[in-house]
PABA-421022 format. One record per residue (C-alpha): residue number from 0; residue in one letter; x, y, z. Coordinates in nm, 2 decimals. Layout:
% residues N
<node NUM; "A"; <X; Y; Z>> ...
END
This chain:
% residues 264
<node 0; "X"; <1.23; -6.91; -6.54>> <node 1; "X"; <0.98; -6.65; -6.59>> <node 2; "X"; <0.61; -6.71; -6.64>> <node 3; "X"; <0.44; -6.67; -6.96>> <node 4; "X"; <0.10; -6.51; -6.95>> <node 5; "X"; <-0.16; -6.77; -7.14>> <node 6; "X"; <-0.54; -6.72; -7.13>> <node 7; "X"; <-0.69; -6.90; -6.84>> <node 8; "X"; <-0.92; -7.24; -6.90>> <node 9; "X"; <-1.29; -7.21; -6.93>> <node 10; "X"; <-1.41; -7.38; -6.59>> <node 11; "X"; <-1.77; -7.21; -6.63>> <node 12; "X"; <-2.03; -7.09; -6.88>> <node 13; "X"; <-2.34; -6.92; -6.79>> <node 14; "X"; <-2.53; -6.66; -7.01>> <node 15; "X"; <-2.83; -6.68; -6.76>> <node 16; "X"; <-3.01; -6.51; -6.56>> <node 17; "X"; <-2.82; -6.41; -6.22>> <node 18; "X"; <-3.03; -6.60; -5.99>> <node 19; "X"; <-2.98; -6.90; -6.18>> <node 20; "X"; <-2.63; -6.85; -6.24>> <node 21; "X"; <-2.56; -6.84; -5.89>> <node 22; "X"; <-2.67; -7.22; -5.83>> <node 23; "X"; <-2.31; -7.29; -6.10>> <node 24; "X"; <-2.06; -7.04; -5.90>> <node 25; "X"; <-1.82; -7.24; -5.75>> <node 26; "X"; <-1.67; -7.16; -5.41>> <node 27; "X"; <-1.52; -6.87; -5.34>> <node 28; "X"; <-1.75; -6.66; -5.66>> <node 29; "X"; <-2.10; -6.58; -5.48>> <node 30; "X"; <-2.21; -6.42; -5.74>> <node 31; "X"; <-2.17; -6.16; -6.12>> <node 32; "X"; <-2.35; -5.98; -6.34>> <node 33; "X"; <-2.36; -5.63; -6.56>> <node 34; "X"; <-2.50; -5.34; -6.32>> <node 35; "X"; <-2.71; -5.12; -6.60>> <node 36; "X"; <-2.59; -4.80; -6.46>> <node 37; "X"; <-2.73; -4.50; -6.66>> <node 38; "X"; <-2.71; -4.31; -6.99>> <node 39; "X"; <-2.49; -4.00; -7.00>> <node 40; "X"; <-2.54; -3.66; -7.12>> <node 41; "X"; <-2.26; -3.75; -7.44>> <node 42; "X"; <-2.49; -4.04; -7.54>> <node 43; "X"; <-2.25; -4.34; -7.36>> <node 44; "X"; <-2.36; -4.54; -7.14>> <node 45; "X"; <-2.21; -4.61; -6.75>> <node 46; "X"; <-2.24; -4.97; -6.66>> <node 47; "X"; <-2.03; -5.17; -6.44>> <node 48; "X"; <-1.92; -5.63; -6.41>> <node 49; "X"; <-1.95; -5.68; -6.04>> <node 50; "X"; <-1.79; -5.99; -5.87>> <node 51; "X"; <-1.90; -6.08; -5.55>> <node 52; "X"; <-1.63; -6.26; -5.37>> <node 53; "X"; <-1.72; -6.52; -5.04>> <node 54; "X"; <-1.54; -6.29; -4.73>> <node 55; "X"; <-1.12; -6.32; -4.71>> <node 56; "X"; <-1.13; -6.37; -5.12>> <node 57; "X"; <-0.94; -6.18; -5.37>> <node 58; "X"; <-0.94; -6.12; -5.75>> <node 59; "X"; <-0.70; -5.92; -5.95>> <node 60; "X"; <-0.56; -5.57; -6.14>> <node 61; "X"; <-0.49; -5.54; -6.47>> <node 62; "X"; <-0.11; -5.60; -6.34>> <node 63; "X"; <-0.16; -5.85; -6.10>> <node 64; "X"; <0.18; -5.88; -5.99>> <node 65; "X"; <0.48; -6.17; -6.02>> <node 66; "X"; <0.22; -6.43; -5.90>> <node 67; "X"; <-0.13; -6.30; -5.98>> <node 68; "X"; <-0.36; -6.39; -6.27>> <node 69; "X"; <-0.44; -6.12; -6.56>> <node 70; "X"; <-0.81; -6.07; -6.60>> <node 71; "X"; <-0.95; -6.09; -6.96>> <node 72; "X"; <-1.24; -5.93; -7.08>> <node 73; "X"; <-1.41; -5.93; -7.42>> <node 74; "X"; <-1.72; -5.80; -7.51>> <node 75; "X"; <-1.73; -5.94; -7.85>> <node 76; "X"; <-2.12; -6.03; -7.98>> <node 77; "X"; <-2.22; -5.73; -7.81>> <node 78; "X"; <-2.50; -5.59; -8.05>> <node 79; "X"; <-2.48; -5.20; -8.07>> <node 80; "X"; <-2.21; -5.16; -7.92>> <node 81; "X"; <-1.92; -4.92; -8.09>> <node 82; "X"; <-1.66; -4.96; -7.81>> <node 83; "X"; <-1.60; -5.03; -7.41>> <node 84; "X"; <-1.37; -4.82; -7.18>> <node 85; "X"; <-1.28; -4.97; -6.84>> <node 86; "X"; <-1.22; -4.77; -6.51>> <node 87; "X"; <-1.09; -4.98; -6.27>> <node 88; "X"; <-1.08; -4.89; -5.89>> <node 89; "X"; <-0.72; -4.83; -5.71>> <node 90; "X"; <-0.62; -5.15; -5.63>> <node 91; "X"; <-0.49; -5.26; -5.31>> <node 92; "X"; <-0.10; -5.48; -5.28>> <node 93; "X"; <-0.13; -5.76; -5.11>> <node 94; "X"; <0.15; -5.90; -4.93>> <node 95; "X"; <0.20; -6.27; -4.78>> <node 96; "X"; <0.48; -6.51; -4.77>> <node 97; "X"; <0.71; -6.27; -4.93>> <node 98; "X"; <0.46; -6.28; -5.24>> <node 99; "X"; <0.31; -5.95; -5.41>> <node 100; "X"; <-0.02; -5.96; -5.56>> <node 101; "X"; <-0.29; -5.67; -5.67>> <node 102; "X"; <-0.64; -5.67; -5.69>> <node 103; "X"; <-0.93; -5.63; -5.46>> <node 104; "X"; <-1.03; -5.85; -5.15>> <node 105; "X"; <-1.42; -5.95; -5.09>> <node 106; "X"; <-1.54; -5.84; -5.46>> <node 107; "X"; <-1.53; -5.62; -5.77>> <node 108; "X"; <-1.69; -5.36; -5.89>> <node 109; "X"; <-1.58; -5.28; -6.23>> <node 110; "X"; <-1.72; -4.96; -6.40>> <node 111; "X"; <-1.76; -4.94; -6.80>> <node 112; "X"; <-1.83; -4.63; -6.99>> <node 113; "X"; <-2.01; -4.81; -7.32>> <node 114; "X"; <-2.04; -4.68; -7.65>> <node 115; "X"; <-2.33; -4.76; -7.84>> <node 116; "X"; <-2.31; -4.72; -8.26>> <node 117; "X"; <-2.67; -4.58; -8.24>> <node 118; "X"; <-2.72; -4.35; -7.91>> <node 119; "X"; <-3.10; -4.38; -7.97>> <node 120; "X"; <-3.13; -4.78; -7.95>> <node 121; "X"; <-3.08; -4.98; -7.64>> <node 122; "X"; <-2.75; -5.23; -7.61>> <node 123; "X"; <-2.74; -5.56; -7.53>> <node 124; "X"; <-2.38; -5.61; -7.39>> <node 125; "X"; <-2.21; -5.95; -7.34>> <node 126; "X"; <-1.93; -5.98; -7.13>> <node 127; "X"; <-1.67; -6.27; -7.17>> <node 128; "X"; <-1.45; -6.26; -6.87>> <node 129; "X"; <-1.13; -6.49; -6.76>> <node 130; "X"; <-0.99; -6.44; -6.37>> <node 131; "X"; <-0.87; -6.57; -6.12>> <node 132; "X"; <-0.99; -6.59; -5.74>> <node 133; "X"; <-0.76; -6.70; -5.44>> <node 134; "X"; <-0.79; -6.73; -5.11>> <node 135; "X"; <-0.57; -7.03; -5.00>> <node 136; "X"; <-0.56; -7.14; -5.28>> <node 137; "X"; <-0.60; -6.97; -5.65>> <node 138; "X"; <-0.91; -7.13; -5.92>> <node 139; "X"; <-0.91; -6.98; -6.20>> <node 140; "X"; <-1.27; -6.90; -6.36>> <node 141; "X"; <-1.51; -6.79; -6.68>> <node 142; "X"; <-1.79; -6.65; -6.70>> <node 143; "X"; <-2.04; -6.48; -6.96>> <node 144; "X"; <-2.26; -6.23; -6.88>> <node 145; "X"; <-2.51; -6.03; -7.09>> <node 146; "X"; <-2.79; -5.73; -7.04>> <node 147; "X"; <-2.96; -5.53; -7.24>> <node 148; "X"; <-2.89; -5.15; -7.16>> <node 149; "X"; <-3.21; -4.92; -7.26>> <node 150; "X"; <-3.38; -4.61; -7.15>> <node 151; "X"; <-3.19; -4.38; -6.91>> <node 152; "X"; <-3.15; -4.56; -6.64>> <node 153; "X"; <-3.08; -4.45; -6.31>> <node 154; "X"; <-2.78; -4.35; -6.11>> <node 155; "X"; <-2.61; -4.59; -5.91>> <node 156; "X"; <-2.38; -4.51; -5.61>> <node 157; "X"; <-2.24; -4.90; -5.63>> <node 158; "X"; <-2.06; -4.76; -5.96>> <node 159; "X"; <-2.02; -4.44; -5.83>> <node 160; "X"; <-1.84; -4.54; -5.57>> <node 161; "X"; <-1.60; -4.77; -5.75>> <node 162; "X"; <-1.54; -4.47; -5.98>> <node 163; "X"; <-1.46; -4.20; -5.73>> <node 164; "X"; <-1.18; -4.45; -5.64>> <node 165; "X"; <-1.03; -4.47; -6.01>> <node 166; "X"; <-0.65; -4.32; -5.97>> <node 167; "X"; <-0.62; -3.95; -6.02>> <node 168; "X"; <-0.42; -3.85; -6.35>> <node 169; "X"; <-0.14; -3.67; -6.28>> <node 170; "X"; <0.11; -3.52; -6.61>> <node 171; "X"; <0.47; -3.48; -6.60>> <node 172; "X"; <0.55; -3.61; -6.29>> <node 173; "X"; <0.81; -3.91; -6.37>> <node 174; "X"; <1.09; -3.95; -6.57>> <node 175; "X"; <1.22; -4.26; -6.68>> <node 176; "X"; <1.57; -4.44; -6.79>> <node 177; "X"; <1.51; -4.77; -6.97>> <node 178; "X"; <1.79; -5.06; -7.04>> <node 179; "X"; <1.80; -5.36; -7.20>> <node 180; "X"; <1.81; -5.72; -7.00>> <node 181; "X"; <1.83; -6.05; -7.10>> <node 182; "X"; <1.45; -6.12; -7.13>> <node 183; "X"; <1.33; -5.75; -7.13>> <node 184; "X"; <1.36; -5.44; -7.08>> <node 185; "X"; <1.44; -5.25; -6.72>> <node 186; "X"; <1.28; -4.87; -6.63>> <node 187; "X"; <1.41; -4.73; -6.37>> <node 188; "X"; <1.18; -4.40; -6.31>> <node 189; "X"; <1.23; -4.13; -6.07>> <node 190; "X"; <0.86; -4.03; -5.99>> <node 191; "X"; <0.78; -3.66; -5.80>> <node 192; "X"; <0.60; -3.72; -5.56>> <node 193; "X"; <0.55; -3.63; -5.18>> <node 194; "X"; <0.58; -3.93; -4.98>> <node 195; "X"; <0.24; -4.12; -4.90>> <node 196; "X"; <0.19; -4.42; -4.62>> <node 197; "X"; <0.27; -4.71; -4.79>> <node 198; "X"; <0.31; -4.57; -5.17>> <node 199; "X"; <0.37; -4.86; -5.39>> <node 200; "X"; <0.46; -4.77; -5.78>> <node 201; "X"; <0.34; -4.99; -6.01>> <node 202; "X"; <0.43; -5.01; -6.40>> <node 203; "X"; <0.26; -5.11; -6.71>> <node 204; "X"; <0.26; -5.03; -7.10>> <node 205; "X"; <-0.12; -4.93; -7.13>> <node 206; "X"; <-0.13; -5.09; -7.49>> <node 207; "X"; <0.02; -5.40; -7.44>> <node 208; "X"; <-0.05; -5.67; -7.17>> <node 209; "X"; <0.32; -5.83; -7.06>> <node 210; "X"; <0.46; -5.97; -6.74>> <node 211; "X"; <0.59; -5.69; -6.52>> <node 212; "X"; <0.81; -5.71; -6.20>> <node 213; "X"; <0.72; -5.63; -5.85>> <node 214; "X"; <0.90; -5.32; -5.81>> <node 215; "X"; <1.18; -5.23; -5.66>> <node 216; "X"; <1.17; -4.84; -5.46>> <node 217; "X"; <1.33; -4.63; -5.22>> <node 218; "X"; <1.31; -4.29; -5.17>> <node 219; "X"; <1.55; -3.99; -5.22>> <node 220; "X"; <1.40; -3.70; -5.04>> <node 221; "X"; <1.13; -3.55; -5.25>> <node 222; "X"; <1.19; -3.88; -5.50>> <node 223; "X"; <1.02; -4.15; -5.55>> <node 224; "X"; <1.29; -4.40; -5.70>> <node 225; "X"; <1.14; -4.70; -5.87>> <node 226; "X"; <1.23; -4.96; -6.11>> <node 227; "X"; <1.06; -5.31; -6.28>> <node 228; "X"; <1.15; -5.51; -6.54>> <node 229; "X"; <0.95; -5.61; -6.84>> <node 230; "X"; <0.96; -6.01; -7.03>> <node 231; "X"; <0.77; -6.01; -7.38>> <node 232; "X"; <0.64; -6.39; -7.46>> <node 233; "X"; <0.94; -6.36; -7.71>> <node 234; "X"; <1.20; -6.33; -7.43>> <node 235; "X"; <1.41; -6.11; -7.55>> <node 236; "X"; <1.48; -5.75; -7.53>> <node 237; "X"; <1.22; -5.54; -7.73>> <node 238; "X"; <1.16; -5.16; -7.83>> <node 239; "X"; <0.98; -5.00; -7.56>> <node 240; "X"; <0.80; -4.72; -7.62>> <node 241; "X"; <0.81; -4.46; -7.32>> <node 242; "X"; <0.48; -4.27; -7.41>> <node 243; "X"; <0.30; -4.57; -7.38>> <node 244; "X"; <0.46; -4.66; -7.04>> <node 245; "X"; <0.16; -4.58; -6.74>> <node 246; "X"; <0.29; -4.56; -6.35>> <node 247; "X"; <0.03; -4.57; -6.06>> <node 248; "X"; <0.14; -4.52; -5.73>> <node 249; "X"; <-0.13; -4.67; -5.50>> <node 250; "X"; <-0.12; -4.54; -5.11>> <node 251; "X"; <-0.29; -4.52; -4.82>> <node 252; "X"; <-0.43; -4.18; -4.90>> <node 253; "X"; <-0.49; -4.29; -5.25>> <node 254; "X"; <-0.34; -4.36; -5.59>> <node 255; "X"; <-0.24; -4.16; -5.88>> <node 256; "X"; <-0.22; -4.24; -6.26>> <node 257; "X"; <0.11; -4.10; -6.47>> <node 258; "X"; <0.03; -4.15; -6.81>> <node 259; "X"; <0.39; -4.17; -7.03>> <node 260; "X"; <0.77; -4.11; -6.86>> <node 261; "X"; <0.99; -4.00; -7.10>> <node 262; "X"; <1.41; -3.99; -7.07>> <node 263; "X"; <1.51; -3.76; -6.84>> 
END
């Protein structure tokens, strides 16, 4: 039987102060808060949730995998705020025991380009997140953090970094054929793209969070050829919308973003 994807139990509550907060982490979580990041030019505001992670810890993608935990975030009771884009970091795929997970080893930093209602008045953002950390074994964790975001601000190459990591958007690069299963759906996508040490695709509808496959892939010649399956909660085959389907293809020499894969 196939999981179903529920929202994970509330295990902590902390809207304090990090140095305070810390003393609640449980093992494994040494530490979180909102990096303030700086205002840019447009009037948004670049911020960033970092988790620090006790060494030989992991947390999780957006897709996690078969066996990983989805984060949540929500940023409702925000005040000032109009809206919160996230740019997560390539990912790295972890294998172990024949198991497939994705995520990040040792920490988290999570940039977020915030949009304040009023450009001219600071933001006090609070972050509700749900997520899971494993080493041997998996806990699953809340916390909620707040700061208020004013003034300009200063550049900060913690975010920076994690940004200059995001996957590079590439257009028309895949093409997809998509069949009905007896839970899902199935895309098979042939993806154009040199070959990279130790490419792994990886498949997701951008607008709505379901449980995806590990994929299956082999190459023919220029081809990346790569399929995963899709379960709704409803079990049942559903219609899947191709221009919402996103592909990244994480590598050792880095990881690209294909945004839609229509038929071929």
């Amino acid at each position: 039987m196939r999981p179903i994807l529920t929202a994970l139990p509330a295990l902590l509550a902390a809207a304090l102060p990090l140095c305070a907060q810390e003393a609640m982490l449980q093992p494994g979580l040494l530490g979180a808060e909102i990096r303030p990041g700086w205002s840019a030019p447009d009037g948004t505001r670049v911020a960033a949730v970092q988790l620090r992670l006790a060494p030989g810890w992991k947390t999780y993608w957006r897709v996690p995998g078969e066996a990983g935990v989805p984060p949540i975030l929500r940023f409702e009771g925000s005040e000032n705020l109009a809206g919160v884009s996230l740019v997560w970091p390539a990912p790295d795929v972890f294998e172990q025991n024949g198991i497939r997970t994705v995520g990040y080893h040792d920490g988290l930093v999570l940039p977020l380009r915030v949009t304040p209602k009023d450009a001219a008045a600071p933001v006090t953002l609070r972050a509700d997140l749900d997520f899971g950390i494993c080493h041997e074994i998996c806990v699953p964790v809340h916390l909620d953090l707040s700061a208020r975001l004013e003034g300009p601000g200063a550049p900060d190459p913690v975010i920076a970094a994690a940004m200059a990591t995001a996957p590079r958007r590439i257009a028309d690069h895949a093409r997809c054929h998509v069949e009905p299963i007896r839970d899902g759906m199935r895309v098979k996508a042939a993806i154009a793209l040199p070959p990279m040490p130790g490419e792994v695709a990886l498949f997701e509808l951008a607008s709505t969070p379901m449980w995806v496959s590990d994929t299956l892939q082999h190459r023919e010649g220029p081809m990346l050829m790569a399929s995963a399956e899709f379960v709704p909660e409803s079990g049942t085959p559903f219609p899947l919308d191709q221009g919402d389907l996103r592909i990244t293809v994480v590598s050792a020499a880095g990881a690209v973003q294909i945004d839609g894969c229509p038929a071929p």
